[in-house]
C-alpha positions in Angstrom: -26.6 2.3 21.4 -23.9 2.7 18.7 -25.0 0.7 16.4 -28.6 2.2 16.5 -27.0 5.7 16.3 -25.1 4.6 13.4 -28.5 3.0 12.0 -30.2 6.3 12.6 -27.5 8.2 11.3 -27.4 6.6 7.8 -31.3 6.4 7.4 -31.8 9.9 8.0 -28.5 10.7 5.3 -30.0 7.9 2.9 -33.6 9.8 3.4 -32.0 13.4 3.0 -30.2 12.9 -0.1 -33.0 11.0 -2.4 -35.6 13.3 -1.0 -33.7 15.9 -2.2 -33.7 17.6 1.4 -29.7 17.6 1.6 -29.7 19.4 -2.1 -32.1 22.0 -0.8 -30.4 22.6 2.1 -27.1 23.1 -0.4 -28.8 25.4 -1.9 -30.1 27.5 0.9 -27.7 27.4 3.9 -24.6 24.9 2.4 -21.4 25.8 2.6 -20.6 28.5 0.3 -16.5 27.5 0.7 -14.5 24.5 2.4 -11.4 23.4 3.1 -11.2 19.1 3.2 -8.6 17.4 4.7 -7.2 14.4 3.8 -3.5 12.5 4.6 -3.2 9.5 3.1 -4.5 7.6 -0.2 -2.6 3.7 -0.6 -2.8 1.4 -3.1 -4.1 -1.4 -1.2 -7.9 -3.0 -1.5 -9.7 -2.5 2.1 -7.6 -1.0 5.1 -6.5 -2.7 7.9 -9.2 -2.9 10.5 -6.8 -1.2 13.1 -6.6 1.8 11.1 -3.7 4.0 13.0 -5.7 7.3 13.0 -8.2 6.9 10.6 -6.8 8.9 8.3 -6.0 6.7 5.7 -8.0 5.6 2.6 -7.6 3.3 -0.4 -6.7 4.9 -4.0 -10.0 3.2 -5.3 -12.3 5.1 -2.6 -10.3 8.2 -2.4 -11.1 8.4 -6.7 -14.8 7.7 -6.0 -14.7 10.6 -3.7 -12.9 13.1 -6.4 -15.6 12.1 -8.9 -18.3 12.7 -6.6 -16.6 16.2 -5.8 -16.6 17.2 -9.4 -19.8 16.1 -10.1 -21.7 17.5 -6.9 -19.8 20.7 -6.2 -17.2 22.7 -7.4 -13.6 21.6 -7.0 -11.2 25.3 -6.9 -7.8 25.3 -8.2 -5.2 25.6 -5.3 -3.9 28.9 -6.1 -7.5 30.7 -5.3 -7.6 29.0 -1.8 -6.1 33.0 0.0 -9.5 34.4 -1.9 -12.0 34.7 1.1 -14.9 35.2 -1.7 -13.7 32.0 -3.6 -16.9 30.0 -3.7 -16.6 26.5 -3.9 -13.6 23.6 -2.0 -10.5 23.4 -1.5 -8.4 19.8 -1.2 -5.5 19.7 1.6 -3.7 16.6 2.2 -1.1 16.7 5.5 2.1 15.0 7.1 3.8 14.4 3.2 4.0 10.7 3.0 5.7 9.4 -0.2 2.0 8.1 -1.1 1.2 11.4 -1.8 3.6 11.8 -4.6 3.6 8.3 -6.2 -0.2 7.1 -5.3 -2.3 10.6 -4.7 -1.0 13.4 -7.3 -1.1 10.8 -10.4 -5.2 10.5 -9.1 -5.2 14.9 -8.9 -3.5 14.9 -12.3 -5.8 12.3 -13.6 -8.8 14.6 -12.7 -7.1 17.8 -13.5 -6.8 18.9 -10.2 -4.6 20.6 -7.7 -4.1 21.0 -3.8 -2.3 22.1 -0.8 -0.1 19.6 0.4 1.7 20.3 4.5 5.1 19.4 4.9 7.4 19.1 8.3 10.9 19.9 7.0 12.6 18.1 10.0 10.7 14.7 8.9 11.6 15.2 5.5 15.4 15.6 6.2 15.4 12.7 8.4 16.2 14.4 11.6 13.7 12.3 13.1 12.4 8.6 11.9 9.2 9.0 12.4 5.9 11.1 12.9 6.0 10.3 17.0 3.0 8.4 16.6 3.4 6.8 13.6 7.0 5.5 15.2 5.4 4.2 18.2 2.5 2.3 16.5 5.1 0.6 14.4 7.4 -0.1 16.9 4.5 -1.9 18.9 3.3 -3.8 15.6 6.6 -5.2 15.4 6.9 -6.4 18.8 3.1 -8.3 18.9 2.2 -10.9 21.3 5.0 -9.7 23.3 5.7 -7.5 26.5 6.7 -3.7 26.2 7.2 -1.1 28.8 5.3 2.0 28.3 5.0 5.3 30.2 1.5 5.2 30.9 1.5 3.2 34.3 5.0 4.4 35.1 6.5 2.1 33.4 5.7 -0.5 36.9 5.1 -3.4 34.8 5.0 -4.0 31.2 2.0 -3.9 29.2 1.2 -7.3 26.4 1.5 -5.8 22.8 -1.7 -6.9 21.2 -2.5 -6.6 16.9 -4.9 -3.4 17.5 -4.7 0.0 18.3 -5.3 0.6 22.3 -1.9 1.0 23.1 -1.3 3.5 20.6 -4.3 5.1 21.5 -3.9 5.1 25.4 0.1 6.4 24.4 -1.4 9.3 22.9 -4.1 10.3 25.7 -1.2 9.8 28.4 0.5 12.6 26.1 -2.3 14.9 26.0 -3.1 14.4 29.5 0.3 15.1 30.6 0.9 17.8 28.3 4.3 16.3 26.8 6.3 18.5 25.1 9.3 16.7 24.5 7.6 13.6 22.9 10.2 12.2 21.2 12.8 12.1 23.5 10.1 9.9 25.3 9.9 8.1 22.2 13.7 7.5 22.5 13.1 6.6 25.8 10.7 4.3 25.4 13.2 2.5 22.9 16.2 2.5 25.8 13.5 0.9 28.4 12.6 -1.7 25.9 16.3 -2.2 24.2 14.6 -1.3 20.8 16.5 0.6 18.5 15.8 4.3 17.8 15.6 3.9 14.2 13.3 4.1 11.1 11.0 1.3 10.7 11.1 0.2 7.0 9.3 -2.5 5.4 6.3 -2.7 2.8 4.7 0.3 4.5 6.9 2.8 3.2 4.1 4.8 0.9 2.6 5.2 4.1 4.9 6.0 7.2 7.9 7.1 5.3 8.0 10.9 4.3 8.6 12.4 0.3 12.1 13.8 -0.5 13.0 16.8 -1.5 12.8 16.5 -5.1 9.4 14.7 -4.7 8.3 18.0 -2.9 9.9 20.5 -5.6 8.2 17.9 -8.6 3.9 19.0 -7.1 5.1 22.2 -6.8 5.9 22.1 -10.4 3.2 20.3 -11.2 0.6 23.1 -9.9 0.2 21.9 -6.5 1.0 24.1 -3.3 3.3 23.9 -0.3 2.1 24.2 3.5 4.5 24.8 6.4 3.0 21.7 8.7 5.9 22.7 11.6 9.1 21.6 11.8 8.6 18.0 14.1 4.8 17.8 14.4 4.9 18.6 17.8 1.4 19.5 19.5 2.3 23.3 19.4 0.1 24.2 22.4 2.2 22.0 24.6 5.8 23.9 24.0 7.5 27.0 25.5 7.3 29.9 23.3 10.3 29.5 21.7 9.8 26.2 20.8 6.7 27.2 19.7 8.5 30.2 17.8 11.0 27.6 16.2 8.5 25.4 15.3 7.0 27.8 13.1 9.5 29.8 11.8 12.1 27.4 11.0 10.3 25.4 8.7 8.5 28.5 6.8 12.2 29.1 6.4 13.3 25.9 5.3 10.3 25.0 2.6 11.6 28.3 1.2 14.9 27.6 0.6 14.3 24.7 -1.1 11.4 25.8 -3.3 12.3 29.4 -3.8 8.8 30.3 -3.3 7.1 32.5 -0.5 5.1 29.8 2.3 2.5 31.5 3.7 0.2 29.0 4.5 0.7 27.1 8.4 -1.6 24.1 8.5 -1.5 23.3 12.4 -0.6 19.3 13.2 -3.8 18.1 14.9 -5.2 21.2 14.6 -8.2 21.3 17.4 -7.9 21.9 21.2 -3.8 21.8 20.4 -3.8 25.3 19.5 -4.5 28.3 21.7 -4.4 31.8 20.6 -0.6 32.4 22.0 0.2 29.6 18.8 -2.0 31.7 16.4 -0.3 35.0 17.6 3.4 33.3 16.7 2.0 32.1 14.0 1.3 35.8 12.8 4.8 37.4 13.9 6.7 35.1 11.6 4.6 35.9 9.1 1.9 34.0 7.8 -1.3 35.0 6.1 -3.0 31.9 6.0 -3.5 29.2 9.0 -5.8 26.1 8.7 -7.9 24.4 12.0 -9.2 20.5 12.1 -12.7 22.1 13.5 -15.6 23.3 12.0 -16.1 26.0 15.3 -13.5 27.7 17.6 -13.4 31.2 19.6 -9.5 31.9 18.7 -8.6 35.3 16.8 -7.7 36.1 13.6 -10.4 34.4 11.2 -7.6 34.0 8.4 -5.4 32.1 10.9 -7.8 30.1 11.9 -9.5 28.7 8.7 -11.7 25.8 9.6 -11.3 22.4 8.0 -13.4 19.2 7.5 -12.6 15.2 7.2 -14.2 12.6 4.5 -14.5 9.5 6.4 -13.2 6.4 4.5 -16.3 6.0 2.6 -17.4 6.6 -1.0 -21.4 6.7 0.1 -23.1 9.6 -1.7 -25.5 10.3 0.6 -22.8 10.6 3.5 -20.3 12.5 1.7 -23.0 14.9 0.3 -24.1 15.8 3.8 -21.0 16.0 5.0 -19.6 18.9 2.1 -22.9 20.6 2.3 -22.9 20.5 5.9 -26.7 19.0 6.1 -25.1 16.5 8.5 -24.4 18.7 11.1 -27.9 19.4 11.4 -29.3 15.7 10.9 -26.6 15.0 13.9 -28.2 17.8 16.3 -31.9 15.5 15.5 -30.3 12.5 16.0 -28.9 13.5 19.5 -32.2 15.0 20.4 -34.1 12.0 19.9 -31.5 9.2 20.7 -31.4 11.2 24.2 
């Protein structure tokens, strides 16, 4: 049933573009402004086929996808992303790997363009070595083939490290499910059950899991591009006390300001979906932010400019698909699909 959905799917985007259908729609009912997310752009050829979060994409893809952007729609400077009647998109890139410095902002310089980029000050500084599911993921990839104890049975027998993703992916669902809030003194945890050391993981992925320094981060603020508080750890924000939840957010608007002398406004919330309530947006507001950006395209919280909704390209440079995504003719090609692959 996937793979006929997925057949479905791109025969109905392939149909909608060359027919011109997705262009009228534009034109009509399209988006009149967006917000994109992206995280990561590397300088590798294909990506692994355990992609970590899907969040990743390759420098060649991620240029096809600028190119299409300026030729299909219009691509706003970064400074008019507070204007409400700004019509056209907006390019946000989170977490502040150091590929966003060395691999990404030569590709937004190349194309004369500018974006919002979310730091977590905490990450930056070292404090911790790792975004906690980054650190995880990489502590199981070095440990393949053999036996690790994990949380999610208990910890009653130990679970076979395999080269994909489940683990990861079952970690992070035991989190959610459980509502952790101290999640990386789990992580540390996890490292004193399985006698590995609490440390950061360095190797040949450091443009992807290690974070920019602070000079990186002052040099695309020079450069045009804008700073986002992303929190202090990362931490999924609904799942802390309040004044965790009030450090969180305040302490690293504080700290990005320090260092670039410049007022941060902006919150982009880590995961940004069901991990944010309206007690998170309220904080969020008493420190002192005017801006707040959402991973969905719908939600019922308060205080629309808190609350900006976002969208993600998927790692693909397929016109049809990326039109109909920006436009936001997919959504309504995905409500027929449903109806008739019922």
């Amino acid at each position: 049933m996937p793979a006929l959905k997925h057949l479905l799917r791109d025969t109905w985007l392939s149909a909608s573009y060359y027919s011109g259908l997705s262009h009228l729609y534009n034109a009509v009912a399209g988006r009149k402004q967006g917000v994109i997310s992206f995280h990561n752009v590397l300088p590798i050829s294909k990506l692994q086929p355990f992609d970590v979060y899907n969040v990743d994409l390759t420098a060649a893809v991620f240029e096809q996808q600028l190119v299409f952007l300026k030729k299909h729609f219009r691509v706003l400077p970064i400074d008019q992303i507070d204007d409400p009647t700004a019509r056209g998109f907006f390019l946000t890139f989170d977490d502040g790997m150091r590929n966003n410095h060395q691999i990404l902002a030569p590709l937004l310089q190349k194309h004369q363009l500018t974006a919002l980029f979310a730091i977590c000050p905490a990450l930056v500084d070292g404090q911790l070595p790792h975004i906690w599911r980054d650190h995880l993921y990489l502590l199981l990839r070095q440990n393949e083939g053999k036996q690790a104890w994990l949380p999610m049975n208990n910890y009653a027998k130990p679970y076979l490290v395999e080269p994909n993703n489940t683990l990861t992916r079952l970690f992070k669902q035991y989190v959610y499910a459980n509502q952790i809030a101290d999640i990386y003194g789990l992580i540390q945890d996890i490292c004193t059950r399985n006698e590995w050391p609490y440390a950061p993981i360095l190797g040949q992925d450091d443009l992807r899991f290690r974070f920019m320094n602070w000079s990186q981060i002052v040099d695309l603020a020079q450069q045009g591009h804008r700073i986002a508080s992303h929190t202090m750890t990362h931490r999924v924000l609904r799942f802390l006390p309040a004044e965790a939840q009030q450090y969180e957010l305040s302490e690293s608007k504080k700290q990005l300001e320090q260092r670039l002398k410049v007022p941060i406004n902006t919150i982009v919330y880590p995961y940004g979906g069901a991990e944010i309530d309206a007690a998170v947006v309220q904080v969020a507001q008493n420190v002192g932010y005017t801006t707040g950006f959402m991973n969905v395209q719908q939600h019922s919280l308060p205080i629309a400019h808190l609350t900006r909704p976002r969208f993600a390209f998927p790692a693909t440079a397929y016109t049809p698909h990326l039109h109909a995504i920006t436009s936001g003719c997919k959504f309504v090609g995905k409500k027929i699909l449903n109806f008739f692959s019922k």
